[in-house]
Structure formats: C-alpha cells, structure tokens
N, C-alpha and C positions, 0 to 999 in steps of 0.2 A: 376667537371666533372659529377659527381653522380646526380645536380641538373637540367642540362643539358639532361642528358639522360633523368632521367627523366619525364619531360616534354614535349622531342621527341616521346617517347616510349609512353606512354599516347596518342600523336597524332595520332602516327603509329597504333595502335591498333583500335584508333576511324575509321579512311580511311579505314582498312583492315575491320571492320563490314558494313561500308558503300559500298564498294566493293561488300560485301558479299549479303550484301542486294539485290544489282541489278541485280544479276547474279543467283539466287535462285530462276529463275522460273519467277521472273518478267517481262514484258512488255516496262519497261520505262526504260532499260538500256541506249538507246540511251540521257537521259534528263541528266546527269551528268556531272556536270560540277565539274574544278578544282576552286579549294576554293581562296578565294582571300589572298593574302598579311598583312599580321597583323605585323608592325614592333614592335621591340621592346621598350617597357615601359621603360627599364633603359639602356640608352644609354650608361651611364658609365662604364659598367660590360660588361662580356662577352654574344656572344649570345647564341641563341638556339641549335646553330649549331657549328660541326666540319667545318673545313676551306679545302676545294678541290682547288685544281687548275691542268691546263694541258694549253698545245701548240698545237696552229693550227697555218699553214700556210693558211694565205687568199691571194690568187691571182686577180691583178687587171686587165684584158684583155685589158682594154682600155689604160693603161698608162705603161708608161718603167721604169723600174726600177727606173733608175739616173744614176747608179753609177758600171753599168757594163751591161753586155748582158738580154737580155729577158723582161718579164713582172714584174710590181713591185710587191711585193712580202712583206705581212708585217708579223712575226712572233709575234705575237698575244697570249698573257697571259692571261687567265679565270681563275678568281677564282671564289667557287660558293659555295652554302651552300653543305655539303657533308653527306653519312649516318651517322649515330650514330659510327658504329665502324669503321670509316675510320681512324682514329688514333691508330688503330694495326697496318697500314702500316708506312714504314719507311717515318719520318717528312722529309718532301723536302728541299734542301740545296742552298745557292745561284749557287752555281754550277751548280744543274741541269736544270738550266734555260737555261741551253747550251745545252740540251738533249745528255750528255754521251758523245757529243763531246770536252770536256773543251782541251783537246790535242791539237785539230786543232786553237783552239782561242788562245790558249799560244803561240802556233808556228806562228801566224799571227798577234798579237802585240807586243809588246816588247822583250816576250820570258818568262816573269816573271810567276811560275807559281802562284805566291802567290799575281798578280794584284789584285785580287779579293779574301777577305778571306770567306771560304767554310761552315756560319754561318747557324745554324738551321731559317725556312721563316716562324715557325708559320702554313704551310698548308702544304698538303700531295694527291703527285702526284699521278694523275690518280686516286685517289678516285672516287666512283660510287656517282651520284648525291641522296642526300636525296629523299626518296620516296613518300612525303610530299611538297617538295619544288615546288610551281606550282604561277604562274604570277607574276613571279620574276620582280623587278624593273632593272634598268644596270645604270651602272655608269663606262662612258667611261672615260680611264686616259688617258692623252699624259706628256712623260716625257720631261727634261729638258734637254737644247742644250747638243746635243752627249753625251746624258744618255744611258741608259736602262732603257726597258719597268718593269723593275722589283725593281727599284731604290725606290718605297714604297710599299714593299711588307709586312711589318709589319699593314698599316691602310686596304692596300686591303682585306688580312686574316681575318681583325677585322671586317671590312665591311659583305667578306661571311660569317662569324657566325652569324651575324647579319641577313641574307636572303638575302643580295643583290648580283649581278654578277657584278663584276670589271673584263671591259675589257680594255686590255692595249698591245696596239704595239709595235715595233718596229719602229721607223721612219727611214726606211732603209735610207744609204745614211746621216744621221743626229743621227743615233746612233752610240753611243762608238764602239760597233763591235756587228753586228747581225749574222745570220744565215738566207738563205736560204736552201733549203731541199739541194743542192749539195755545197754549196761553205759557206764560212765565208766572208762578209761583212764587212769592216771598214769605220766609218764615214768618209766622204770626203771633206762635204759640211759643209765648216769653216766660213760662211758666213752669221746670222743669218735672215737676210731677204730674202736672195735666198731661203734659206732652208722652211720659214713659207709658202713660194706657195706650194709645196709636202704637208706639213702639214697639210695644210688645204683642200686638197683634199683627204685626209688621212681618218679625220675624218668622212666627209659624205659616203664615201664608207665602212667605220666601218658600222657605222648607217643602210646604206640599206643592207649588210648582215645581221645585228641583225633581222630586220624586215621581210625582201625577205628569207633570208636562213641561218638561226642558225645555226654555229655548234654543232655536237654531246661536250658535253650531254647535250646543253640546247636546241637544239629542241621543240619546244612543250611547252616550260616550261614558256619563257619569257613574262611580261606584254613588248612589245615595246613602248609600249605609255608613260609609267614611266619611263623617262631617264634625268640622270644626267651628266654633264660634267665637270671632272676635272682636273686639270694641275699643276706641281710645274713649278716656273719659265719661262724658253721658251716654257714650256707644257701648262700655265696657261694664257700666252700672244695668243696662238694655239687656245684654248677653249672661251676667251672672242673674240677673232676675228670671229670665225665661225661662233658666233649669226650671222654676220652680215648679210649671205648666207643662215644660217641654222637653222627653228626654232622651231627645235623639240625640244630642251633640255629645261627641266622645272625648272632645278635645276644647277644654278653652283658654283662651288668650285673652287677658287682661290687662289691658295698658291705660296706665296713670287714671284707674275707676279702684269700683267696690261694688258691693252688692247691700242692699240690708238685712242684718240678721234678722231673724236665725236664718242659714245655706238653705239650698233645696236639700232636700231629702231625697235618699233613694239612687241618687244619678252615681254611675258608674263614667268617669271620664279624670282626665288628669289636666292639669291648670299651667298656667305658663304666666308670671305676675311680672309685668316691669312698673317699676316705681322711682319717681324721681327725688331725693332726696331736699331737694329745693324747690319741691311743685305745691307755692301757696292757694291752687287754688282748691287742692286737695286736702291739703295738711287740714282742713275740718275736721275731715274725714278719715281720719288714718284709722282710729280704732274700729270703726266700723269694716274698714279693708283687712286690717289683721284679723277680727274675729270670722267674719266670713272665711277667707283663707283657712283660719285653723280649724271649722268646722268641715270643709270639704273633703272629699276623700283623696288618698294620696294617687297617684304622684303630684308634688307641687315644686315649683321650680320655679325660687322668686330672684329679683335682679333689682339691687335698688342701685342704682346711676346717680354719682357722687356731680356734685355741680349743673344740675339736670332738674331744669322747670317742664312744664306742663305741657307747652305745644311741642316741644322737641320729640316726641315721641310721634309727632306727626310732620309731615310734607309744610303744614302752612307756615312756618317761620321760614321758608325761603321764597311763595309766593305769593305773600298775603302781606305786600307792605305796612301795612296797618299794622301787624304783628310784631313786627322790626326786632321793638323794645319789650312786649308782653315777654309772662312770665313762659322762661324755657327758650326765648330767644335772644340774642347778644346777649349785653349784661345787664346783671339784677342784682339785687339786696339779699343777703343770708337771713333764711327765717332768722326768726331768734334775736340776731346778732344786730340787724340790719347793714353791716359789712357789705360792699361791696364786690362782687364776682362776675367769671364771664362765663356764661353756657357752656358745655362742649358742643362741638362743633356738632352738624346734623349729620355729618359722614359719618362721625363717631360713633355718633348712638345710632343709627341707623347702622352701622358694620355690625355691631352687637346683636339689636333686635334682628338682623335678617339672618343671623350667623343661628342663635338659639331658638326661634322661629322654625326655622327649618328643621333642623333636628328634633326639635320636641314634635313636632308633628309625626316625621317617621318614626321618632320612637315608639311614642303615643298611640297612633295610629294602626303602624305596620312592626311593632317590638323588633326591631332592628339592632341587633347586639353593636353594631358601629356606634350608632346615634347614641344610644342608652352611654356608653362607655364618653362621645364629646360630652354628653348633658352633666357628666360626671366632674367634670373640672370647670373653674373659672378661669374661662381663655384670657379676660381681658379684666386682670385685676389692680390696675392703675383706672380704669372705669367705672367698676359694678364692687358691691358687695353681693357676694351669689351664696343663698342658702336652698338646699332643695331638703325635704321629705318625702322618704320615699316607702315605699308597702312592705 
C-alpha cells in the first residue's frame, strides 16, 4: 500500500505544480492537456491505483425493455482507478451491487437470503475518481447466460488499479435478477440465441454512451478510442459476435466462449483466449472456438488451464453457493475419462488471468516493448498450456 501511494502522491504533487504553473499569471492556460496513459510495467502485481467502482442506470429510448414495461434499461457497473485514500471508505460487498436493495431481490427469487454470500469485491463504492487519472482506456464486460454484471468483479478491481475503466451491464431480461431504478428484474429469456439479439445491441449502445455521454465520474476522463471487449462464456460468445457489426474494439478478451464462424471480417485488434481444459459445458464447442481463433487476425494469445472448468474463470464459484460443485468449482469428472479431479484453486487462475490480462492490454493497446516481451513466455507452466500467434 505504502508503495502505491507512493508513487500516486509523487504524481499528484507533479499535476498540482503543473496546475499551478498555468494559473500564476500565465497566458497558455487554455494549452493544457491531460497527460496520456502509461500502463503498467508489472502486470503481475498490483497497480498504481485504489479500485472505485459505482452504478448507473443507462436508458435506451429507442428499444423496450424485453421483459416487462417501458424502455430497456441496463444497470451498468464502473469500476475505475480511484483516489489514493478511497480505501478509508468501507470495501464494497457483493451485495451492494444490489444498491441497498438486497430485501427486494430475496423476496423476488427464491427467498434465500444467503443465494448470494455477502464477500469483500476488492473496490470501494462511490470512491471519488483519482485526480490524475485522465485518457483512461475501457474495457467492456458482458457476462455469462443469466449471470451478473458483477460475476468478475475480482479481475475488473485488478484492471482499475491498474488505470483502466471496466464497464459491465446488466443484460436485462438475461440476467440472474437485475434492477431497474423502481422494480427487480429476473432473467426470463432461457433461450441462448434469442437472448444474444438484446446482447448485441447491448453492447454498441454501451459503446456510443462511453463516446457520446460518459457517465459521472468519467466524464472527461475517458480515451474512447482505446477499448477493449470482454466476456466469460455467453458474454465471450456476445463480444466475439459484435466484431461482426462493430469495429471499434482493438482488444478482445475471451474467456471459456467462442464466436460462430466464419470471424468478423475486417477488424484490426488482437485476442487474449483462456480456456479451460476440463470446461464441459464448453467442450461442444471447442471446434467452433478453434476455428474462429484461427480465422482472426493476429496477435492471439491463447491459455488453456490444465484441471480448469467453466466458472472458474469467473467470481461465482466463491459466492454462489449453488455453484460449490458446478463444473470449474471444487471437484469434478475428467471429460473423457470420467476420472475424478479437483479445480485449481480461484486464486490460481485468477493470478494468471489478472497477470496476462493486464499485459495484453498494454501491449495490445499501448505496444509497450515490457508487456510484448512478459506476453512472450509462460510465467505459469505447471497451470496453462500457452500458445500465441503472432504478425
């Protein structure tokens, strides 16, 4: 934490004499610009930054909900790099991802109140954004069938220390149970390909708010231009489809999905695959995730996770007791074999995904001769089999 600070406080001090500078009688106040983006060197470690996150409701005028009265309506999760001392305020819980409502969402599922256990997220609600933080890159999530938008809120957290903004919806109508500003929402649409038409109109309407009208507090702050798209599962199936329509994103991240062939065409951007070698809910699918992969363009940089099911690539196999035993948590059966095994553990593959996450982004992103040279080796080859293609 001390190391952290810091080297924020060192920043803050340099911006506040440069402030100071333009404001002292000078002439060229108007010449000031916010300083560009510098990710970080050790992707491994944490970042420079405290983890903020908050909820906005983004309305969509043009489209209906789905799945009850009015305008669709996506409840939208930022996290973002936060000040230095936002970590005096109280660490955010999964629960308050229900904004204080968790009553009404017990009383509108099951009734259980303990569906969801009430674990520290790593970031810290409503923190004020760092003062410093200025042409942030984004990295859109979409989660997986009738998830929640909060389902990896351990890599998003990792992400905003690192300086980037992870935004992530709600797929109303295809989430577990959301929120609008009056009512509680339960997924409806049990139908995976009904459901990816929403989804993928989801995402570009994400997109043209980030650009057209940020919400408070990144206003002002965001590069648009630098955006990445990422998905677990039917989030990850969401995200490679969209190229098809949409080709802003320079950067995708695909965890335990695919896309259908044939790839988009045309898009210029580099891929980041994790795959679990024991994710039967995938293993349908595998050739359809390989041929997609080898049609995209390079750089690709895939990681397939020896002993590694399906949720493990996300948050829910630690607070979705329902989950316990699902494929990718504790132990399971060897495709194939039916052999019995235990997961790795969620620290594991999560140390991994946040380790190679981060650096493909700067690479990707911001060609960072550091990052390019980690993406180059398998740091953790008692975990992953790692093959990249590269240009």
């Amino acid at each position: 934490m001390y190391l952290r600070r810091s080297r924020t406080i060192v920043a803050l001090v340099a911006s506040m004499a440069l402030a100071a500078s333009c404001t002292s009688g000078s002439d060229d106040t108007g010449d000031w610009e916010p300083p560009p983006f510098s990710p970080s060197l050790s992707p491994d470690g944490p970042g420079s930054y405290v983890a903020g996150n908050t909820s906005v409701f983004l309305e969509d005028p043009d489209r209906s909900l789905g799945c009850g009265e009015g305008n669709r309506v996506l409840l939208t999760e930022l996290w973002y790099p936060a000040a230095d001392d936002a970590d005096d305020l109280p660490e955010d819980t999964v629960r308050g991802y229900f904004l204080g409502r968790w009553d009404e969402v017990v009383a509108a599922i099951d009734g259980d109140p303990d569906a969801m256990l009430d674990l520290p997220t790593g970031s810290y609600r409503d923190a004020p954004i760092h003062p410093d933080a200025w042409n942030l890159p984004v990295v859109v999530f979409s989660h997986g069938f009738t998830s929640n938008r909060f389902q990896n809120y351990t890599l998003a957290a990792f992400l905003a220390g690192h300086g980037y903004v992870v935004v992530a919806p709600d797929h109303v109508c295809n989430a577990h149970v959301t929120l609008t500003e009056d009512a509680v929402v339960l997924g409806t649409d049990t139908n995976p390909y009904s459901a990816l038409d929403a989804r993928l109109a989801d995402l570009p309407f994400l997109l043209d708010q980030l650009q057209q009208s940020p919400p408070a507090p990144l206003a002002g702050r965001l590069d648009s231009e630098q955006i990445a798209l990422w998905g677990h599962s039917w989030g990850a199936v969401s995200v490679t489809e969209v190229l098809k329509t949409d080709d802003r994103a320079r950067a995708l991240l695909q965890f335990a999905g695919f896309g259908f062939p044939p790839a988009a065409e045309g898009v210029e951007l580099g891929t980041l695959s994790l795959w679990g070698q024991e994710d039967g809910i995938m293993a349908p699918f595998v050739d359809w995730h390989d041929e997609v992969l080898d049609q995209l363009p390079p750089p690709i940089y895939e990681l397939e996770f020896v002993d590694t099911g399906h949720f493990a690539f996300s948050d829910l196999c630690r607070f979705v007791p329902a989950l316990a035993e699902e494929d990718g948590c504790g132990t399971g059966e060897r495709l194939g074999t039916g052999e019995a095994f235990t997961n790795l553990d969620p620290d594991q593959v999560h140390e991994v995904a946040s380790a190679y996450a981060a650096a493909f982004l700067g690479a990707v992103l911001y060609d960072v001769p550091e990052l390019h040279a980690y993406l180059a080796e398998n740091h953790f080859p008692e975990r992953v089999d790692y093959t990249t293609e590269l240009p």
